[in-house]
N, C-alpha and C positions, 0 to 999 in steps of 0.2 A: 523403473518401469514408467513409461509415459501415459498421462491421463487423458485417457481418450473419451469422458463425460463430459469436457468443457469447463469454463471458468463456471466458478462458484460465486455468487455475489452479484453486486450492482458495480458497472462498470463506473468507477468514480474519477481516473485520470487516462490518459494518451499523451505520449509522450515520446521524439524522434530522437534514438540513438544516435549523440554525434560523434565526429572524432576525435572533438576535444575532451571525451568522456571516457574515450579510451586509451587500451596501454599502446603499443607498440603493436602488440600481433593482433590488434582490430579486436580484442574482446573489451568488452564494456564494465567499468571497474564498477566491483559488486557493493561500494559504500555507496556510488550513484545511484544504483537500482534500489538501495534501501531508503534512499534520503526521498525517491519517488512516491516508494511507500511511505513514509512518514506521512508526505505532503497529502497525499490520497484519503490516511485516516485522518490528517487535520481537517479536511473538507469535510469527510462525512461525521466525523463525533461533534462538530463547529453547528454541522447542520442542526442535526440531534440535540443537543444542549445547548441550542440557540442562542451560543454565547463562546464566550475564548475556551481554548481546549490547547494543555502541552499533552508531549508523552510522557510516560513514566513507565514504561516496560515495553519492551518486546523480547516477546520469547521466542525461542530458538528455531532458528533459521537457517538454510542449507540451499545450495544451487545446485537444479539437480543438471542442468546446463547454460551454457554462456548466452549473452546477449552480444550482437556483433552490431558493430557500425551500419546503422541504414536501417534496421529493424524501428518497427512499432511496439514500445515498452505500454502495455495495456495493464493496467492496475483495477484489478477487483476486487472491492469489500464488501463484507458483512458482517453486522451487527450482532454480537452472538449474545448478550449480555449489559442490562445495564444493572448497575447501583446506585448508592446514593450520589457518589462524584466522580462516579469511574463507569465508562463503557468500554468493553472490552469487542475489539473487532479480529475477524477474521482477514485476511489477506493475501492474496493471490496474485501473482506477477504472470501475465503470460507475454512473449515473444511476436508479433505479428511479422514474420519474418518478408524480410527487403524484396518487395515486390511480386509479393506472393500472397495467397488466401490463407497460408499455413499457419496455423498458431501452436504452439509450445510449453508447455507449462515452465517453466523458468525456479520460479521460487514460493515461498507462503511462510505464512508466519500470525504469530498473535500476538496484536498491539494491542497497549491499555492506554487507554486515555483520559486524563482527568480534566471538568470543569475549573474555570476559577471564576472567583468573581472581578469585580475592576479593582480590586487589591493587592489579586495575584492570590490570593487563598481560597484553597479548595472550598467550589459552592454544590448544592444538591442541582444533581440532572433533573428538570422539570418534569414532568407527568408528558408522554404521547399527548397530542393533541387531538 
């Protein structure tokens, strides 16, 4: 069923569907779309823990439709959670389909992301400012 509320979250990446991103029949391969997400919660948990941030989880994730060559891959997150070295976000993929106002809910999922320090070993997310 298509969500017809809109993205959830702060618009965190845009990004233009190429051809070199896809297969053969012009769908956009779904390890691209999630490598987008990565990049989207490296920005926002990077913001948040004012400091380096890898992954270490994303949970389960589904396409509820394709991305096609020439679409606007629009990436939104939210912050659902923080801990001591881990923010865990929300994440939303929608479609801005190829020259068109139409958007599409695409995919979602929930990324963890952990702090480190400049050793590479998990440090505490800071206090909100």
């Amino acid at each position: 069923m298509p969500d017809t509320l809109g993205p959830k979250g702060e618009l965190t990446l845009r990004t233009l569907a190429m051809p070199g991103d896809a297969n053969a029949a012009g769908d956009i391969f779904g390890g691209w779309v999630m490598a987008q997400m990565d990049l989207a919660c490296g920005i926002r948990a990077a913001e948040r823990a004012r400091g380096r941030v890898v992954t270490a989880a994303v949970k389960e994730m589904a396409f509820a439709m394709p991305v096609k060559i020439g679409d606007t891959l629009c990436v939104y997150s939210d912050i659902q959670a923080v801990g001591r070295t881990s923010i865990t976000l929300n994440v939303e993929v929608w479609a801005q389909r190829y020259l068109s106002d139409r958007m599409e809910k695409v995919t979602n999922a929930i990324f963890i992301m952990v702090a480190l320090d400049k050793d590479g070993k998990p440090t505490p997310v800071p206090a909100e400012a």
